[in-house]
C-alpha positions in Angstrom: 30.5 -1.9 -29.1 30.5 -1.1 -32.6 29.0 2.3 -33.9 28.3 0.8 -37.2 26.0 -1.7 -36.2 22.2 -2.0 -37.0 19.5 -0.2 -34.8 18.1 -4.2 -34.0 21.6 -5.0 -33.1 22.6 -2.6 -30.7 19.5 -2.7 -28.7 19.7 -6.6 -28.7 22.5 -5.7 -26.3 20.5 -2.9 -24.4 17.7 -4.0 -21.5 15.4 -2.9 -18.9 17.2 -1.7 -16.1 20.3 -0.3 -18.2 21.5 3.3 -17.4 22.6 4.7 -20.9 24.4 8.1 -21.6 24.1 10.0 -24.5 23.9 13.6 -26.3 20.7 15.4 -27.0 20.0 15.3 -30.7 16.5 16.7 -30.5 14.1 18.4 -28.6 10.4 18.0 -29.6 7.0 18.3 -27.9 6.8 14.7 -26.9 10.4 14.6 -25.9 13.7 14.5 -26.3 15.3 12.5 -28.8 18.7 10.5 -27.6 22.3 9.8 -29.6 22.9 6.9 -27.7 26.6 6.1 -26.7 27.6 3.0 -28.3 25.3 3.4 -31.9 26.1 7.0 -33.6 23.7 5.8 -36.6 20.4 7.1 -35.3 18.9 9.0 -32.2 17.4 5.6 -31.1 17.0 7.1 -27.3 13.9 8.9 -26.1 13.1 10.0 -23.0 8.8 11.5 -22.5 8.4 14.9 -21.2 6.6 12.7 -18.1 9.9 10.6 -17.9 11.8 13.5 -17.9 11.6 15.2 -14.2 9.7 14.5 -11.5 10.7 17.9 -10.5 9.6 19.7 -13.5 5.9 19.1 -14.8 5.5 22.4 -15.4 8.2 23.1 -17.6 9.2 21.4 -21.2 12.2 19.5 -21.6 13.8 22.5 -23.7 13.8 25.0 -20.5 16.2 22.3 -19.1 18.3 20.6 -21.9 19.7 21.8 -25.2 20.5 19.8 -28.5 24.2 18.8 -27.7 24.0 18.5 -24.1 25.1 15.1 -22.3 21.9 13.2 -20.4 22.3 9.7 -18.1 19.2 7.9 -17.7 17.6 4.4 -17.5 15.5 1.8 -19.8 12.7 1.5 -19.1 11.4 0.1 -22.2 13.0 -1.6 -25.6 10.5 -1.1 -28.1 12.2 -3.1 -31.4 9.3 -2.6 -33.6 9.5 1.1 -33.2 13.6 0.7 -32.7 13.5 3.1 -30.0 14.7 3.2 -26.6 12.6 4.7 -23.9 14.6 6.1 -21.2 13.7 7.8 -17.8 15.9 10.6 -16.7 14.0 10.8 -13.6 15.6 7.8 -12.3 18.7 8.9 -12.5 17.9 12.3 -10.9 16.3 10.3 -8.1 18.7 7.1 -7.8 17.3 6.6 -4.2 13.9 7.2 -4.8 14.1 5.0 -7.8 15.8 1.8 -6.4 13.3 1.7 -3.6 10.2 1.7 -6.0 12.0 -0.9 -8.1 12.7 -3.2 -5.5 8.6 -3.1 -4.7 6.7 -6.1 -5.6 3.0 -6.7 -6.5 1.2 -7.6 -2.9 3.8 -6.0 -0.8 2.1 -4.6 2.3 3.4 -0.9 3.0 2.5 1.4 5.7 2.1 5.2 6.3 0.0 8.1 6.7 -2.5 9.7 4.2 -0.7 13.1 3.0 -3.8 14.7 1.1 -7.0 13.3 -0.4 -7.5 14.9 -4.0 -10.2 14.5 -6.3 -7.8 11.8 -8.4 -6.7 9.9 -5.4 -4.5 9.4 -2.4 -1.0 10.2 -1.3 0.2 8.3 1.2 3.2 9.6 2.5 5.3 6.0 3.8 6.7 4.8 7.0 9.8 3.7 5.2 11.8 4.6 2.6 12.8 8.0 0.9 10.4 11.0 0.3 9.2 12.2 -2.8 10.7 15.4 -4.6 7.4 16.5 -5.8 4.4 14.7 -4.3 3.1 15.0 -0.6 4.0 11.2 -0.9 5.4 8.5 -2.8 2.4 6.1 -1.8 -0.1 6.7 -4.2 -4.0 5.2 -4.2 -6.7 6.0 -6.9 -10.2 6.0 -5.8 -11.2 2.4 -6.7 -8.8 0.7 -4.8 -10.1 2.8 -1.8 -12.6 0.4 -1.1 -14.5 -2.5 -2.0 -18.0 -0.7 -1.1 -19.7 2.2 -3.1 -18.9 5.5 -1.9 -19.4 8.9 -3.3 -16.9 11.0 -1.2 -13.5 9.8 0.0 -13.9 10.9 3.2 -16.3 8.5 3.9 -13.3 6.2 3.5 -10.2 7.4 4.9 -9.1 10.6 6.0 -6.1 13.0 5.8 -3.8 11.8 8.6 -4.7 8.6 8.9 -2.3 5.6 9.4 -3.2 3.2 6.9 -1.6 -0.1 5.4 -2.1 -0.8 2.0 -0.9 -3.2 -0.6 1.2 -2.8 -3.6 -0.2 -2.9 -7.3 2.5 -1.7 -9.3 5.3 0.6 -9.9 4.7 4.1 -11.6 7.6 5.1 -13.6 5.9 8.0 -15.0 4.9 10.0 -11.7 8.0 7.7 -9.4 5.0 6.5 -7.5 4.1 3.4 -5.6 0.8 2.3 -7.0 -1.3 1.1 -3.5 -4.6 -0.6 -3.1 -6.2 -0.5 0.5 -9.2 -2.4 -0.3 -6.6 -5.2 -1.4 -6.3 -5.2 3.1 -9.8 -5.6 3.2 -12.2 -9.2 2.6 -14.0 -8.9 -0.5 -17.6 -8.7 -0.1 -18.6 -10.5 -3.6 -16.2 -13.4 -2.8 -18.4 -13.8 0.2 -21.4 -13.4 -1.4 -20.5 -15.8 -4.2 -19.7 -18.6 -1.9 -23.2 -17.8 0.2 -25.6 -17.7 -2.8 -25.9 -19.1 -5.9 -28.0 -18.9 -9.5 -32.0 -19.1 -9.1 -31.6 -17.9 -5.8 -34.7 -14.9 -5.2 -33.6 -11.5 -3.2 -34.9 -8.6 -2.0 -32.8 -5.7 -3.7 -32.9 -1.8 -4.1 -32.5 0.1 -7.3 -29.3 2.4 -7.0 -28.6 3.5 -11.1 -30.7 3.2 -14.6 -28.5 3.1 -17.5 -29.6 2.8 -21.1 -29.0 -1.2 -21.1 -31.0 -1.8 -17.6 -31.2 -0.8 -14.1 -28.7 -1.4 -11.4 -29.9 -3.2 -7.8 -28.3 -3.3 -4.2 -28.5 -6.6 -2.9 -26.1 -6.6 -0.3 -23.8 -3.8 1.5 -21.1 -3.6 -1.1 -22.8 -5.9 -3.9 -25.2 -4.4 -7.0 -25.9 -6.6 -9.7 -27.5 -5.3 -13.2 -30.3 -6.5 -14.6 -30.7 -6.4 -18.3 -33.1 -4.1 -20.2 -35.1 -7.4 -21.3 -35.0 -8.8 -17.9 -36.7 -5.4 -16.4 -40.0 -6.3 -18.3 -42.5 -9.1 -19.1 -43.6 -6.9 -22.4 -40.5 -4.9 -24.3 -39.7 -1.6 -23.0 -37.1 1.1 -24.3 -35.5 2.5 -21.7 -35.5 1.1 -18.2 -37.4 4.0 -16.4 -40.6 2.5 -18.2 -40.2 -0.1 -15.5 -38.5 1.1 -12.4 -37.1 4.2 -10.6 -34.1 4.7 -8.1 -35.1 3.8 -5.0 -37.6 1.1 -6.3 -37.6 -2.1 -4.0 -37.6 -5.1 -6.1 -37.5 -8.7 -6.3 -34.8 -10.1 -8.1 -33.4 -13.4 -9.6 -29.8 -14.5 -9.8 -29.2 -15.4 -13.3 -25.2 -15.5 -13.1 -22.6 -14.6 -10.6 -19.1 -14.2 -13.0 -16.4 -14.3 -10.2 -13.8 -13.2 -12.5 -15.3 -10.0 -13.6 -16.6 -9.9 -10.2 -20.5 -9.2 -12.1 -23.8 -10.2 -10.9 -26.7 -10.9 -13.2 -30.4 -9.9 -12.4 -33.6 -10.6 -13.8 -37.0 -9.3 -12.4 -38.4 -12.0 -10.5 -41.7 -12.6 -12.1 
């Protein structure tokens, strides 16, 4: 490998996956720029402050590394319109750790017990595979893929030391997480209520939410459907408690069921 080449040639020969040494050329707030073995022309390397430790959050990059210091880590992403390499040290630091998430894929079924329940999700700390250097697990779940149903607390969900089984969504490089969904386990209540009723169908609902475009109905356990602003009314109203409240019992319409966007579409049944 040539060190005269171009930026767009040497990363032509650089992928995903690659573990790259180079020298630290410069440490900024975002990061630390990378001389890249191989291509002496430019500090085409980067590794994040996030991709940097999974042991360190707390600390910058420059309370670890200097300018001149020799770094190993892997692509993770080969931005050519940017002509930078993103690289995560943290993979290297964590070479277990890191080929386990990596060899995760999307609708995997994992198992393991909830660590702790915080206010931004889940940690589930696995049956298998290694631990996490950081985290009270390497199972992670955020709070809408708890459950299919509305809930306002967690706890009326899951709990901390419960065995759960979840399934995957994706690999975190940032936070060397496995991304989890547990209501992925569970049947999906608007797939069953899609397949039960259908538009011009009339139900009995109750309002749960007003929000400046309409008001928000509970028509089944698990399923709310909105109902626009000029649905609410026969004669035009400004806001939507000029026509209900929470708590109001209605009768509604089904106007469309979007399975895609898994949305329900009201109108006041007149």
């Amino acid at each position: 490998m040539e060190d005269d080449q171009s930026p767009t040639a040497f990363m032509a020969t650089v992928s995903v996956g690659d573990t790259l040494t180079g020298t630290v050329a410069e440490i900024t707030p975002s990061g630390v720029a990378v001389l890249l073995d191989g291509f002496a022309g430019d500090p085409v390397g980067f590794i994040g402050c996030l991709d940097f430790s999974w042991r360190s959050f707390q600390r910058s990059p420059g309370a670890i590394v200097q300018v001149g210091d020799r770094v190993s880590a892997e692509v993770i992403t080969v931005d050519h319109l940017r002509r930078q390499v993103l690289l995560s040290r943290s993979a290297t630091e964590n070479p277990q750790l890191w080929a386990f998430l990596k060899a995760l894929h999307r609708g995997q079924r994992l198992s393991g017990t909830v660590a702790t329940i915080e206010r931004f999700g889940v940690f589930v700390d696995l049956d298998d595979g290694p631990k996490h250097p950081t985290f009270p697990g390497v199972g992670f779940i955020t709070m809408p893929e708890l459950s299919w149903l509305t809930f306002e607390d967690p706890s009326e969900v899951i709990a901390a030391g419960q065995h759960v089984t979840c399934e995957v969504l994706a690999f975190d490089t940032t936070n060397g997480e496995a991304r989890l969904s547990l209501r992925a386990t569970q049947p999906d209540p608007f797939l069953d209520f899609a397949h039960t009723f259908q538009v011009g169908q009339i139900l009995h609902g109750s309002v749960t939410k007003l929000v400046p475009f309409g008001a928000f109905v509970r028509v089944k356990d698990g399923i709310e459907g909105l109902i626009h602003l000029s649905e609410l009314s026969t004669t035009p109203i400004e806001t939507p408690d000029q026509a209900v409240q929470i708590g109001d019992e209605v009768i509604v319409t089904i106007t469309e069921i979007d399975l895609l966007r898994r949305r329900l579409a009201l109108s006041c049944h007149r």
